[in-house]
N, C-alpha and C positions, 0 to 999 in steps of 0.2 A: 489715983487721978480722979478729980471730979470733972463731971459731964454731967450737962443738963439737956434736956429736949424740953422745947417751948416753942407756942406755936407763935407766927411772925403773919402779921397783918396791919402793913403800913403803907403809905401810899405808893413809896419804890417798892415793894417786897413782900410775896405774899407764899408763905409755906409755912417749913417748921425748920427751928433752929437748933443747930447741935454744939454747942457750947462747951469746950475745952478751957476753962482758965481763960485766959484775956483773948484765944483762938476760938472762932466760930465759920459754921459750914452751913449754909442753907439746902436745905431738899425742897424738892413740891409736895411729898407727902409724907404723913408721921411712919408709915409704912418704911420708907428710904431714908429716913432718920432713923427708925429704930432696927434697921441690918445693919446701916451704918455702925452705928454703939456697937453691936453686937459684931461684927468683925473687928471691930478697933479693941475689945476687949480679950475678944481669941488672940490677938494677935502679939498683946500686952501681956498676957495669963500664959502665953506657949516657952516652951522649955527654951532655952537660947544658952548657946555653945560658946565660952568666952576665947577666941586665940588665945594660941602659947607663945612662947616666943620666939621657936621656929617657924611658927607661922608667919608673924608678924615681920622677922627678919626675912622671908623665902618670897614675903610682899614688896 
């Protein structure tokens, strides 16, 4: 996944931008931008459990 952090300073908007592909998120500071990434990448990089198909039938 690419993500950028850049900072945003325009006349409606002023912080830092957290940039997902064609998806963006405004913080007010680089600080809550860069938790941000940083939980979004934990979260991406963590181990995940695919259903079986008794699961999926028991749903």
């Amino acid at each position: 996944m690419n993500v950028m952090i850049q900072p945003v300073n325009s006349s409606t908007a002023q912080g830092w931008q957290v940039r997902m592909g064609k998806q963006s998120v405004t913080f007010r500071s680089e600080a809550e931008a860069r938790q941000f990434v940083s939980t979004l990448h934990a979260r991406v990089s963590a181990p995940h459990v695919l259903p079986t198909e008794q699961q999926r039938a028991a749903s």
